[in-house]
C-alpha positions, 0 to 999 in steps of 0.5 A: 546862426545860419545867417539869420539876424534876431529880426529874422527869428522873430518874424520866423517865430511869429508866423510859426505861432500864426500857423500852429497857434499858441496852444500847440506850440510846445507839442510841435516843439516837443515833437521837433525836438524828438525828432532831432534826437532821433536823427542824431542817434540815427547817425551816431549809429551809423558811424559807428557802424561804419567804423566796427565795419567799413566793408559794410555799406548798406547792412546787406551781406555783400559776399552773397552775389547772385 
């Protein structure tokens, strides 16, 4: 997983709880997690956008030239 060994993921959890505390980290997991999310279907929808269109590259009518 990206190179880290289980030492590096340790050490990387034990300053992320340093930092944020034991008390917040489910909400700063929760938010992480939603966060994920919500970029997945951001991009799921822009391929499927790109695909029913491939003309259309940023949403904006291209016909209209000023």
């Amino acid at each position: 997983m990206f190179g880290l060994g289980t030492t590096e993921l340790l050490i990387i959890l034990a300053l992320v709880m340093i930092i944020f505390g034991a008390g917040k980290l489910p909400s700063v997991g929760g938010a992480l997690g939603k966060s994920l999310r919500n970029f997945k279907d951001g991009v799921k929808e822009s391929e499927e956008e790109s695909e029913k269109d491939p003309d259309k590259i940023d949403g904006s009518d291209q016909d209209k030239e000023s």
